[in-house]
C-alpha positions as CSV (number, residue, x, y, z in Angstrom):
1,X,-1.7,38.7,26.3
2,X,-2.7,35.1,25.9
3,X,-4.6,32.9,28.5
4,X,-5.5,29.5,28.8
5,X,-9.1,29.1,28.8
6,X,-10.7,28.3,32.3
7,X,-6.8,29.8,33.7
8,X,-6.3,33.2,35.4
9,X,-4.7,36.3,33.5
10,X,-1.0,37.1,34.7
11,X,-1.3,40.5,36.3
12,X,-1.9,43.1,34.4
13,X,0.4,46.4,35.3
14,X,-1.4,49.7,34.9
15,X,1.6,51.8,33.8
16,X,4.5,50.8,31.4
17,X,8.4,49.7,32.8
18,X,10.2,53.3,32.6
19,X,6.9,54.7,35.1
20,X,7.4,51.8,37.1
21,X,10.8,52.6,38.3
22,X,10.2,56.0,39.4
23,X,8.0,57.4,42.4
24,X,3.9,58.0,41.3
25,X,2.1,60.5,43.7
26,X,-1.1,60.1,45.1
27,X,-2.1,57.5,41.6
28,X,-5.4,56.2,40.7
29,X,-6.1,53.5,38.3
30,X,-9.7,52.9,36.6
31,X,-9.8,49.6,34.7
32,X,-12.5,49.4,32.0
33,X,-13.0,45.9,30.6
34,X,-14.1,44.7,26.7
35,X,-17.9,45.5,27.4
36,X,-17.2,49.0,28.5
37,X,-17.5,48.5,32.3
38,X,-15.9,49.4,35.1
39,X,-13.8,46.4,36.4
40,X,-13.6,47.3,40.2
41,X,-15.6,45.5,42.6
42,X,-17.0,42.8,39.3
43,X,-16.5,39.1,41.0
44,X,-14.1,37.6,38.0
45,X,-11.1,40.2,38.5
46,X,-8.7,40.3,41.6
47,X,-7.6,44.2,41.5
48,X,-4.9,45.4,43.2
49,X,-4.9,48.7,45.1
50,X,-1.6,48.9,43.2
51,X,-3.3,48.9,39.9
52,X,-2.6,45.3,39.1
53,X,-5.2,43.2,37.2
54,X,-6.2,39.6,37.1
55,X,-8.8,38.3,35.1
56,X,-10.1,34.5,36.8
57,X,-11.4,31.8,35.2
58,X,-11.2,33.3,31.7
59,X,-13.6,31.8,29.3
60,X,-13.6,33.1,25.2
61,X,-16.0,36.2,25.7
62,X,-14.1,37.7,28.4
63,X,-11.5,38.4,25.7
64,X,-10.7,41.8,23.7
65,X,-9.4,45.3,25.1
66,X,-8.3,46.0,28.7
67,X,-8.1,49.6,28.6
68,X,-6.7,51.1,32.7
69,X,-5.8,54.7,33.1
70,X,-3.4,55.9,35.6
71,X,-3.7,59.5,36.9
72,X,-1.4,60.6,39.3
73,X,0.3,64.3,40.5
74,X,3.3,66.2,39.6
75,X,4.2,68.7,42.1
76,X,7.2,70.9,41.1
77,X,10.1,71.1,43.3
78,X,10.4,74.8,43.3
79,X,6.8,76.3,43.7
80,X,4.8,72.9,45.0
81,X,2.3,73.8,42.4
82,X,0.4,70.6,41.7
83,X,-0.8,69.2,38.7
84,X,-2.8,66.0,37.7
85,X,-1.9,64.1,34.9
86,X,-3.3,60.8,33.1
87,X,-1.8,58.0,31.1
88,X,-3.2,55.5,29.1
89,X,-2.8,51.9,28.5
90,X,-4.5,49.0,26.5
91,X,-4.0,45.4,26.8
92,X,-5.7,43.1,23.8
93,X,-6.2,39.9,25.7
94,X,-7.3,36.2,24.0
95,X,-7.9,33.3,25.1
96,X,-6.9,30.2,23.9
97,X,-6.9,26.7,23.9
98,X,-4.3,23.7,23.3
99,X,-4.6,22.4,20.1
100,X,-5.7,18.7,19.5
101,X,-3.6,16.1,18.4
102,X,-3.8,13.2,15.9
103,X,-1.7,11.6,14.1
104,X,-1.6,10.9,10.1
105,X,-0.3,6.9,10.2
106,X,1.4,5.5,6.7
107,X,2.5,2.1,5.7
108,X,3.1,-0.8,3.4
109,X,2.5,-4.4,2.6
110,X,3.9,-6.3,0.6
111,X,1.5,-8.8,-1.2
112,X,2.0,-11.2,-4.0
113,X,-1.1,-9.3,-6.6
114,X,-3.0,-7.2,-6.4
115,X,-6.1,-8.9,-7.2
116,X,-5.5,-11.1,-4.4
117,X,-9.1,-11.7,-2.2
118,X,-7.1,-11.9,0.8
119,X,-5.9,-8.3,0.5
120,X,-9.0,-6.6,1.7
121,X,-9.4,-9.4,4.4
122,X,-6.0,-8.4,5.3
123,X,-6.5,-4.7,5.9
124,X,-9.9,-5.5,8.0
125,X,-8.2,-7.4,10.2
126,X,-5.5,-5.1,10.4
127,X,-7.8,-2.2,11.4
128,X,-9.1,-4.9,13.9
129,X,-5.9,-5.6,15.5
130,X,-5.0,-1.6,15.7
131,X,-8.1,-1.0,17.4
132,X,-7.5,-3.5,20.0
133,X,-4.4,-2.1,21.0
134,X,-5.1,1.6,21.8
135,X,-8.9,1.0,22.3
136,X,-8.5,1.8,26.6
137,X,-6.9,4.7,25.4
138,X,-10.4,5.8,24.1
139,X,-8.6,6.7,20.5
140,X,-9.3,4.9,17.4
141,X,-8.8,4.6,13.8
142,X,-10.3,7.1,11.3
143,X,-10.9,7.5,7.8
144,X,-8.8,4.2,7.2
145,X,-7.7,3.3,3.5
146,X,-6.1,0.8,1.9
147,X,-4.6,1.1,-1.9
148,X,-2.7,-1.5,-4.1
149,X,0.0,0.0,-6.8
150,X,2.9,-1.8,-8.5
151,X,6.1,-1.1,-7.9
152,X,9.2,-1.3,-10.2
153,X,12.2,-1.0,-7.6
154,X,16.0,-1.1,-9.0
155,X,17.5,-4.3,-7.4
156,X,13.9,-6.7,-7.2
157,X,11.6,-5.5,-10.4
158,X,8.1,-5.2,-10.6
159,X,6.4,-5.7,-7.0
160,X,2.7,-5.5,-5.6
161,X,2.2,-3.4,-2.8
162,X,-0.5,-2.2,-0.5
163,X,-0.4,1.8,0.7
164,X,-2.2,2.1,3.8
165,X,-3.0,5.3,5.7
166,X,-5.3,6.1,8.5
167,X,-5.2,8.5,11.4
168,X,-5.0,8.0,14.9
169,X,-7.7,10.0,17.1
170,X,-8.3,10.8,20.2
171,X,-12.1,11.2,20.2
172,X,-13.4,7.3,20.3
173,X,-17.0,7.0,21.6
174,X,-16.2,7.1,25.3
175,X,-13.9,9.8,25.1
176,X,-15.6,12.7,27.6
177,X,-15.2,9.9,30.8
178,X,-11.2,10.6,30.4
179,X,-12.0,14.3,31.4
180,X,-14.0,13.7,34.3
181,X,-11.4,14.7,36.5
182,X,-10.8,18.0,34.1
183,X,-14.0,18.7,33.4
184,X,-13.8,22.2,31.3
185,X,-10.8,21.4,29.4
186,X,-8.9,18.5,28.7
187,X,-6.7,18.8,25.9
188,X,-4.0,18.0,27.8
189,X,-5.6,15.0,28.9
190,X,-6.4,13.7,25.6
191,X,-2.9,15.0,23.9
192,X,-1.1,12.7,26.6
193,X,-3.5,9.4,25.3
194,X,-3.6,10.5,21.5
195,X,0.8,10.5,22.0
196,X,0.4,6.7,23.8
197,X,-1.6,5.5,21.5
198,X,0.5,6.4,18.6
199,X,3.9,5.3,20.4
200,X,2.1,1.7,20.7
201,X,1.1,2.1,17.2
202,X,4.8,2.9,16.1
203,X,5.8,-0.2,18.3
204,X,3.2,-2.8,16.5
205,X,5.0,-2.2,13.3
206,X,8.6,-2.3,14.4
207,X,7.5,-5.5,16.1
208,X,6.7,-6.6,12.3
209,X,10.3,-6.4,11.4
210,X,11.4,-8.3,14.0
211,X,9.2,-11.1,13.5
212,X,9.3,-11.5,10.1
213,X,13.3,-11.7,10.2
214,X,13.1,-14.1,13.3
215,X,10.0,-15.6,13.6
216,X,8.9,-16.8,10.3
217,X,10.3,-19.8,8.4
218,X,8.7,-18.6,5.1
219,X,7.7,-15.3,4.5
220,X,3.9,-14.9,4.2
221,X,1.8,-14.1,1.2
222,X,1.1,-10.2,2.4
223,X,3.8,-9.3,4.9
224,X,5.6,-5.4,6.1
225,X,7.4,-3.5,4.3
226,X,10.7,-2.5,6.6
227,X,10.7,0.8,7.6
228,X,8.0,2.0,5.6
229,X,6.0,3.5,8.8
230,X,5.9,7.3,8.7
231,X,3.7,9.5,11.2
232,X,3.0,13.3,11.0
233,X,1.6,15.4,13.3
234,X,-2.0,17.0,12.1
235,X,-3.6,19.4,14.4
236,X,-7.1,20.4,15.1
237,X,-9.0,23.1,17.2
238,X,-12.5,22.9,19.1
239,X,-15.3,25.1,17.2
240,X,-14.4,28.8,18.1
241,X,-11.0,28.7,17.7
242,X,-8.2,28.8,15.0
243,X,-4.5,29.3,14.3
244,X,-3.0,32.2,13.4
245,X,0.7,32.6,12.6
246,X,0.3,36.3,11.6
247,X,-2.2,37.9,13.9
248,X,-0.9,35.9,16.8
249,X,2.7,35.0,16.2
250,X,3.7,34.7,19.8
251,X,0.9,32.3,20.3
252,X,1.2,30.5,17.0
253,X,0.7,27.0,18.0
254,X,-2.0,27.8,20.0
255,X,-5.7,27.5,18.9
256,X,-6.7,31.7,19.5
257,X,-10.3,32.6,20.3
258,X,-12.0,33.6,16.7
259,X,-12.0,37.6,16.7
260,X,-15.2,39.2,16.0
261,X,-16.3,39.2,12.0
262,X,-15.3,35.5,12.2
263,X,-16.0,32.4,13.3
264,X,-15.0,28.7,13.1
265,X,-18.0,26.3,13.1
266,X,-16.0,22.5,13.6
267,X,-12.3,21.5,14.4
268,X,-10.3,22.8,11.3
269,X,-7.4,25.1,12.6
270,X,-8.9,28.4,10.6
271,X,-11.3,31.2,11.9
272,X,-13.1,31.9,8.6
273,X,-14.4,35.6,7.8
274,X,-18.0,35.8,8.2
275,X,-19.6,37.3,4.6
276,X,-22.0,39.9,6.4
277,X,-20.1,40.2,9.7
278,X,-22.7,40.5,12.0
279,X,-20.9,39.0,14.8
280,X,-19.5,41.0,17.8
281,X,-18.4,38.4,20.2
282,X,-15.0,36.5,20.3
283,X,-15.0,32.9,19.5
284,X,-18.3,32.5,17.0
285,X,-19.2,29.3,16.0
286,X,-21.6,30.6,13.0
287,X,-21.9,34.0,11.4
C-alpha cells in the first residue's frame, strides 16, 4: 500500500475478500503497527470497531509492516460446540512522495564561425532573456552550456553551429514562498510552475521561427535553427526517497520512502545500500 506523504491511509481491512463475504462470529481484531505497538487508542489511526484501519497524516517513519489479527468463533451446526480461531494478515505500507520535475532544454544557432566574439555574448544574453521570462514562476536556468561544432549538411555544406543545453528548474532562490499555502508538501505546486515555465520556454523558440521568416529583412549573423528545440523530462526525488521499478512496480513513478539498510542523501532518484547497514528507519538520509 502506498500513501502520499502528509495524506491518510485508505482503510485497511482486517480479513481478506473470500472472509469478507461470509458471516464472522463474535470477531476481534488487534492491530500491531511497525514499532511493535498496539495500534488501538494511539492518536494517528482512526480504527474501526469493524477492524478497519487508517493511518492519518502519514509521514516516512510511520511506514513498514501492519500486522492485524482477526480471531473470531466457529460454532458447529450439530453440537454448538465452539471454537476460536485466528487469522493473520500483514500489510507493507510506504510512503511516498511526487517526484520533481525539470526539464532537459536543447537547441541550436546558427552563427557565421565559430570563433566569432559575439557568440559567447550571444548565449549570455540568451540565458538573460530565458530568465526573464519564467523568473515569477520562481524557476530558472541551470547548469547552462553553450558548444560550437561544424556541420557538413547534404544540401548547404559545411556550417557553424552553436549546441545549447540547459535545464529548466523549479527551485529558484525564492522558491519555498510558492508553498506557503501547502506548507508540508508541494510538489504539486511546483510540478504545475516547473510545466509553465517550460511551455513559455517551448513558445520563445517557436516565436524564433516566426520572426525570422517574417520579421527580418536579412537574416542575422547568429540566428535559430528551425525546429531544433527538443525537451525531455528528467526527474528528481527530495533526500529519503528513490525510485524503484522492481521493488515497487505499482508505484513506479513515484519517489518511495528509502527501506531500511538504505538511504538517499540529495535529490537523485536512487536509495543507495548503506556499506555497514546500521540504519533501521525508513527514509535515511545518511548511513
Amino acid at each position: 500500500v502506498y500513501v502520499k506523504v502528509f495524506t491518510n491511509s485508505p482503510f485497511l481491512l482486517c480479513m481478506d475478500l473470500a472472509r469478507s463475504q461470509e458471516e464472522v462470529i463474535d470477531p476481534k481484531y488487534l492491530w500491531i503497527g511497525p514499532d511493535g505497538k498496539n495500534l488501538e487508542g494511539q492518536m494517528y489511526v482512526n480504527l474501526r470497531e469493524t477492524g478497519k484501519l487508517m493511518v492519518m497524516g502519514f509521514k516516512e517513519s510511520m511506514s513498514g509492516a501492519y500486522t492485524c489479527t482477526l480471531s473470531h468463533k466457529i460454532i458447529e451446526t450439530t453440537t454448538q460446540e465452539e471454537r476460536e480461531v485466528f487469522e493473520v494478515y500483514k500489510f507493507m505500507v510506504y510512503a511516498y512522495r511526487e517526484a520533481d520535475h525539470a526539464y532537459q532544454v536543447f537547441v541550436r544557432f546558427a552563427t557565421k564561425e565559430c570563433e566569432l566574439a559575439a557568440n559567447g555574448q550571444f548565449f549570455e544574453e540568451l540565458k538573460k532573456i530565458l530568465n526573464n521570462i519564467i523568473s515569477d514562476l520562481m524557476c530558472h536556468i541551470i547548469e547552462p552550456s553553450c558548444k560550437c561544432h561544424s556541420v557538413k549538411t547534404p544540401k548547404q555544406g559545411l556550417l557553424h553551429e552553436l549546441f545549447v543545453s540547459f535545464q529548466v528548474n523549479p527551485f529558484a532562490p525564492g522558491w519555498e514562498d510558492v508553498c506557503h499555502q501547502v506548507p508540508y508538501d508541494c510538489e504539486d505546486v511546483t510540478n504545475i510552475k516547473v510545466q509553465e515555465a517550460r511551455d513559455r520556454i517551448g513558445e520563445f523558440f517557436s516565436k524564433q521561427t516566426y520572426a525570422l521568416k517574417h520579421e527580418f529583412q536579412t537574416v542575422p549573423t547568429i540566428h535559430y535553427v528551425d525546429n531544433s528545440f527538443s525537451v525531455t523530462h528528467v526527474d528528481s526525488c527530495r533526500p529519503g526517497f528513490g525510485k524503484n521499478d522492481i521493488t515497487h512496480k505499482n508505484c513506479a513513478s513515484c519517489c518511495v520512502v528509502c527501506d531500511p539498510g538504505t538511504y538517499s542523501p540529495n535529490s537523485d532518484v536512487t536509495c543507495q545500500i548503506c556499506a555497514r547497514p546500521r540504519v533501521k528507519e525508513y527514509g535515511a538520509r545518511s548511513c
